[in-house]
PyMOL commands that place a pseudoatom at each C-alpha (Angstrom):
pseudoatom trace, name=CA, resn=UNK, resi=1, chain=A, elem=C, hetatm=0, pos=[97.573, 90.450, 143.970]
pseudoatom trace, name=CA, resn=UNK, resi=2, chain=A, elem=C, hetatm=0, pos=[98.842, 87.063, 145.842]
pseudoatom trace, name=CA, resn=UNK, resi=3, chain=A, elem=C, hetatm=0, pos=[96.938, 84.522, 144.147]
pseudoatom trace, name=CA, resn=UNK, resi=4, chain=A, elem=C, hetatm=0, pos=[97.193, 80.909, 144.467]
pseudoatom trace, name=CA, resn=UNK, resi=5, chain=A, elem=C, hetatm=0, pos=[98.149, 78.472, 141.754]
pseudoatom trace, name=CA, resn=UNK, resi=6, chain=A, elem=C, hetatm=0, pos=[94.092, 77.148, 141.681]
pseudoatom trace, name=CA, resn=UNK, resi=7, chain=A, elem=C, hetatm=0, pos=[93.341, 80.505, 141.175]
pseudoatom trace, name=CA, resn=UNK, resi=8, chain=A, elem=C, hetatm=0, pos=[95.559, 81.170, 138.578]
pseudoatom trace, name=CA, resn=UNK, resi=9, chain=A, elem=C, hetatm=0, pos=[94.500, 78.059, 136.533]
pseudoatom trace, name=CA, resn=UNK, resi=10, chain=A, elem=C, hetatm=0, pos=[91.125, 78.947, 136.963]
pseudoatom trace, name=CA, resn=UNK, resi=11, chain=A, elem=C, hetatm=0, pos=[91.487, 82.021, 135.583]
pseudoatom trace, name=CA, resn=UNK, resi=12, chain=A, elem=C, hetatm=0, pos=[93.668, 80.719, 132.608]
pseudoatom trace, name=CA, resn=UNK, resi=13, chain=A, elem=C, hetatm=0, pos=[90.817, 78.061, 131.722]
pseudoatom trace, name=CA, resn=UNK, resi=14, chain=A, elem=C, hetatm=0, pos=[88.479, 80.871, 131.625]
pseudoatom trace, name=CA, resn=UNK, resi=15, chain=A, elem=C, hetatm=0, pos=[90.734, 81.927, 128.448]
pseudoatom trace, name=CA, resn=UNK, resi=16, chain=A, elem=C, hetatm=0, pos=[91.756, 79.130, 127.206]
pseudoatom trace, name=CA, resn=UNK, resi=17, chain=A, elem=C, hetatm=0, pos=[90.060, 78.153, 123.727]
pseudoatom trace, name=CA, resn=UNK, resi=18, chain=A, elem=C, hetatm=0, pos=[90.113, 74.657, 123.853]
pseudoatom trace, name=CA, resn=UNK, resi=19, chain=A, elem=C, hetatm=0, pos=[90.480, 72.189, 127.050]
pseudoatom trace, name=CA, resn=UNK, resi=20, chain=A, elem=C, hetatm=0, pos=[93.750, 70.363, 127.438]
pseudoatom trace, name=CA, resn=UNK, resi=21, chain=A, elem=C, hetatm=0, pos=[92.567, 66.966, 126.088]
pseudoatom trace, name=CA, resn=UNK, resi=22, chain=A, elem=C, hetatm=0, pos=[91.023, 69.141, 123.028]
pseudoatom trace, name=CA, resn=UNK, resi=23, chain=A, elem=C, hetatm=0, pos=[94.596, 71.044, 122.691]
pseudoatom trace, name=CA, resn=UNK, resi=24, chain=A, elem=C, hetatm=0, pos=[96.498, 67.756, 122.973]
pseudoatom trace, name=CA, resn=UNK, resi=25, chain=A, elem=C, hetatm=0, pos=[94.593, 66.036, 120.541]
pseudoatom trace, name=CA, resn=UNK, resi=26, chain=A, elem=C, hetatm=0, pos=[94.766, 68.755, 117.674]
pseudoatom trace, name=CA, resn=UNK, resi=27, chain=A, elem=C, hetatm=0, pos=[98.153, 68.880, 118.608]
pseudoatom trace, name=CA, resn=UNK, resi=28, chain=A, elem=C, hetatm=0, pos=[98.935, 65.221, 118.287]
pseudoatom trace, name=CA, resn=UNK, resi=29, chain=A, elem=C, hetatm=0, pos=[97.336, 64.481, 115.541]
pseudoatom trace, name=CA, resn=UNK, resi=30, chain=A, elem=C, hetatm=0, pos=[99.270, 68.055, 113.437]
pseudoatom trace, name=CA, resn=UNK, resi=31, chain=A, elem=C, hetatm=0, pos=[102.707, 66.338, 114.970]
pseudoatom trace, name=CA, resn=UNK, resi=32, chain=A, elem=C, hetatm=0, pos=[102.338, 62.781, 113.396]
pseudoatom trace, name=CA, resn=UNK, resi=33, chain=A, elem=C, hetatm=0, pos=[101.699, 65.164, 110.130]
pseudoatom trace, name=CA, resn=UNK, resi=34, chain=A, elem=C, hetatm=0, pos=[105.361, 66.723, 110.170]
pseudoatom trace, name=CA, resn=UNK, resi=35, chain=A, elem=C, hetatm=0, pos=[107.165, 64.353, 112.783]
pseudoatom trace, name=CA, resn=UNK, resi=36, chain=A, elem=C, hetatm=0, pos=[108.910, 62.758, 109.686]
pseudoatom trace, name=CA, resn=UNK, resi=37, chain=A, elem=C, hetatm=0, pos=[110.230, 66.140, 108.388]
pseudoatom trace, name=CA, resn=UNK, resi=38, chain=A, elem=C, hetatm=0, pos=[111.288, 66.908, 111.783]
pseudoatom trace, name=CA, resn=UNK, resi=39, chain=A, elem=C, hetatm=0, pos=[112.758, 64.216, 113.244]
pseudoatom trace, name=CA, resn=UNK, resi=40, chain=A, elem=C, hetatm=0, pos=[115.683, 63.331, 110.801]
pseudoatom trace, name=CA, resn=UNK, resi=41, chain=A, elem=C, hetatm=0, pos=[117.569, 66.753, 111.868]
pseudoatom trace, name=CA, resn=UNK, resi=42, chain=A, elem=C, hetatm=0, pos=[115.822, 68.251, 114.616]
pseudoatom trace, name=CA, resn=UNK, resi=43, chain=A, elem=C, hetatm=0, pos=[115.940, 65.509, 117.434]
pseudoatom trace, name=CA, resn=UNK, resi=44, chain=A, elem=C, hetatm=0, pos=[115.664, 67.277, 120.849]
pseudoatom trace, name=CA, resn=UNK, resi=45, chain=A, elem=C, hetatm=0, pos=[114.644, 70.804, 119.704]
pseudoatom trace, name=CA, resn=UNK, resi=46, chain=A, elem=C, hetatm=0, pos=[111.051, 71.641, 120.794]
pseudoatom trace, name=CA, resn=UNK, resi=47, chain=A, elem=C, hetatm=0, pos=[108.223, 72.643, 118.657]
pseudoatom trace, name=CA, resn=UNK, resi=48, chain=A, elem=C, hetatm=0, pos=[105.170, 74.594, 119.919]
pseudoatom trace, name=CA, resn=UNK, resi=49, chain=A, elem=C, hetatm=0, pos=[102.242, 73.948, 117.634]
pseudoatom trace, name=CA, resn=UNK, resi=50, chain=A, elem=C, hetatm=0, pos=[99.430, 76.508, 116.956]
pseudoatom trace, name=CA, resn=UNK, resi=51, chain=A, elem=C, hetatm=0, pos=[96.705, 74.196, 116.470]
pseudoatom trace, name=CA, resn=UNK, resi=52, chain=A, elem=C, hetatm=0, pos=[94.059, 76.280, 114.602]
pseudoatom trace, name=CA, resn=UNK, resi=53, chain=A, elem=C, hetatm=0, pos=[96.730, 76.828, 111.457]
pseudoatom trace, name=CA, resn=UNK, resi=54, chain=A, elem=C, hetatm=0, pos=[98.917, 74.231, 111.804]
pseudoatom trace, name=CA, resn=UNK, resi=55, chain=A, elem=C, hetatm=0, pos=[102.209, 76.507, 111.897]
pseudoatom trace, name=CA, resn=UNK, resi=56, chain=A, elem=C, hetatm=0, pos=[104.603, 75.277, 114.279]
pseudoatom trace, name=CA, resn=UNK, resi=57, chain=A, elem=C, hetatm=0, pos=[107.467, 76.680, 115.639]
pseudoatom trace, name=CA, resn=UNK, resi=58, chain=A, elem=C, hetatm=0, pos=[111.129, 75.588, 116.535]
pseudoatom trace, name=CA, resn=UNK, resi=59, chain=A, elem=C, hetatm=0, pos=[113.560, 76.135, 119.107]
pseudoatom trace, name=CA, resn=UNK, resi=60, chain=A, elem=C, hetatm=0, pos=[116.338, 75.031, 121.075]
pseudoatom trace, name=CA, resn=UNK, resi=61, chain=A, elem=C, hetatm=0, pos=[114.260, 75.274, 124.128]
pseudoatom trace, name=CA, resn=UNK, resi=62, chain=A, elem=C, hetatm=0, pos=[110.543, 75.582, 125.837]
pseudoatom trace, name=CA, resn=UNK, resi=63, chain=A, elem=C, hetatm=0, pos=[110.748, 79.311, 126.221]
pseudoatom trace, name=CA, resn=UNK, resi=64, chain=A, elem=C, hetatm=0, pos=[112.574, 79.818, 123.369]
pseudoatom trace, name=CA, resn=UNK, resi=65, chain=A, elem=C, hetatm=0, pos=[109.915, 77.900, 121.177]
pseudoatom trace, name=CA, resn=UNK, resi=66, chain=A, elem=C, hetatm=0, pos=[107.000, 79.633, 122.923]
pseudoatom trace, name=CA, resn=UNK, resi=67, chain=A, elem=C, hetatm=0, pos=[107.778, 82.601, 122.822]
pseudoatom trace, name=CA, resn=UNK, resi=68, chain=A, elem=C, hetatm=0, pos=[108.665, 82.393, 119.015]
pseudoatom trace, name=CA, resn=UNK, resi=69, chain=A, elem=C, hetatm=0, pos=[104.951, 81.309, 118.783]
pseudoatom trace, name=CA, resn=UNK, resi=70, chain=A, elem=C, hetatm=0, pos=[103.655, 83.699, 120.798]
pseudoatom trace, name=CA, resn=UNK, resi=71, chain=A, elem=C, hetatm=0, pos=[105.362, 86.816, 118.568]
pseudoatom trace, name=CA, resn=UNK, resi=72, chain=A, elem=C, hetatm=0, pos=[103.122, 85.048, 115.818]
pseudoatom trace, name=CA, resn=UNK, resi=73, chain=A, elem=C, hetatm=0, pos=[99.904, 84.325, 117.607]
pseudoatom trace, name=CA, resn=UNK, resi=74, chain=A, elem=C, hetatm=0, pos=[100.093, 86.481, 121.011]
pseudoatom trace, name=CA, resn=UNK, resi=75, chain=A, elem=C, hetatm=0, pos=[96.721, 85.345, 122.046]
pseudoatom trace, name=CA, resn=UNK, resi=76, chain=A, elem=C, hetatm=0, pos=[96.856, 81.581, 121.323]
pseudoatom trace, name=CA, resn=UNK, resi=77, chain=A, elem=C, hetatm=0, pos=[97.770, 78.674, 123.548]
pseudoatom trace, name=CA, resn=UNK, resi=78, chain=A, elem=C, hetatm=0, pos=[100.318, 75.915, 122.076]
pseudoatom trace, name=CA, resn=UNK, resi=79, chain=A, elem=C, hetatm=0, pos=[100.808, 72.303, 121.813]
pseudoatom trace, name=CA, resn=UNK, resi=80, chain=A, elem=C, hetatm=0, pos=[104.573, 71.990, 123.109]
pseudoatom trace, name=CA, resn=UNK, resi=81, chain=A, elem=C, hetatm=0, pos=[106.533, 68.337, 122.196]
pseudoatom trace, name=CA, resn=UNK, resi=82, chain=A, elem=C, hetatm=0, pos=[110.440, 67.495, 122.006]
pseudoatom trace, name=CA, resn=UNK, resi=83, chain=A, elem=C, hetatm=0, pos=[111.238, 66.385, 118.857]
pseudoatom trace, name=CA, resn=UNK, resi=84, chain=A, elem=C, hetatm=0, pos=[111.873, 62.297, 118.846]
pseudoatom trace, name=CA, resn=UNK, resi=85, chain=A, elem=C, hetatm=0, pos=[110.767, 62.099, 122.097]
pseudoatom trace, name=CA, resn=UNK, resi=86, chain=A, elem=C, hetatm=0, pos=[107.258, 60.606, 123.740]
pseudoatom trace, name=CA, resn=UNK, resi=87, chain=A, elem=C, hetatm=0, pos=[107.060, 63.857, 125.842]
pseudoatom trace, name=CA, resn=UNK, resi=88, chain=A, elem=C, hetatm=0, pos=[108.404, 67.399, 126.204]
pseudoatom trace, name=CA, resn=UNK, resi=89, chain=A, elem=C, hetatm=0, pos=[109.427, 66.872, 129.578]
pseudoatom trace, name=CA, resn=UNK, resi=90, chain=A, elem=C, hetatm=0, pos=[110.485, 64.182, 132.344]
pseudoatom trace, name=CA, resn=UNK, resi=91, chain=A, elem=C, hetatm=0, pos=[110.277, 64.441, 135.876]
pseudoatom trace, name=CA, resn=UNK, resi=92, chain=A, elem=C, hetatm=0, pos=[112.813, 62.832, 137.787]
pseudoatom trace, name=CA, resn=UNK, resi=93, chain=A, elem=C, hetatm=0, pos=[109.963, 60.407, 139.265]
pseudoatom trace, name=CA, resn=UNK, resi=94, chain=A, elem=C, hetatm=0, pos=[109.179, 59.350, 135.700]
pseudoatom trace, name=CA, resn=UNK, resi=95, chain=A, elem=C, hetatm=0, pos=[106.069, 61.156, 135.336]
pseudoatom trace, name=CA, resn=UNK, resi=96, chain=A, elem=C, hetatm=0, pos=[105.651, 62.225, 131.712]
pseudoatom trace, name=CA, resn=UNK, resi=97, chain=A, elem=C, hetatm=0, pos=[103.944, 65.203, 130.573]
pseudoatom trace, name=CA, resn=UNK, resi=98, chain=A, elem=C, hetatm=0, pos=[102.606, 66.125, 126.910]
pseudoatom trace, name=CA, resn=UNK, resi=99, chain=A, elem=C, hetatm=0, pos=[102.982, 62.238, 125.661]
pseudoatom trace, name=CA, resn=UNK, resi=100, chain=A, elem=C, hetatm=0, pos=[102.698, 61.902, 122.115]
for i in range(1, 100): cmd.bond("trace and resi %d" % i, "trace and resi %d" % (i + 1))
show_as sticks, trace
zoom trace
């Protein structure tokens, strides 16, 4: 099947449980929670938080952290932030993504 990426999003927000601001929000608000725990030792690691329990997840990288999450809750979609940073990733135009 050769679908294209508007395709494939619409299919994933079929699934999806909550709607990216919803997901961002309960994920923002659960990372101020434990952002002081983290920070002190864990600057730069990534942490993929499952927002319906709160667990979170830590790794040296986005597919590392994810798919530590996913082994957990296969079925859930994560909020995904780089410890002491304002976003998990930076384009090289400046563009932000996931700000917290």
């Amino acid at each position: 099947m050769n679908e294209g990426s508007g395709e494939v999003l619409k299919r994933l927000k079929l699934k999806a449980k909550y709607t990216t601001k919803e997901l961002c929000f309960k994920g923002e608000k659960i990372y101020v929670e434990i952002k002081e725990t983290l920070e002190p030792t864990l600057n730069s690691k990534f942490v993929a938080i499952e927002v319906d329990s709160g667990d979170y997840f830590i790794g040296n990288d986005a597919i590392e952290t994810t798919e530590r999450a996913k082994k957990r809750y296969p079925d859930s979609t994560f909020f995904l932030v780089r410890i002491g940073h304002s976003a998990a990733f930076k384009t090289n135009r400046g563009i932000k993504v996931l700000q917290v």
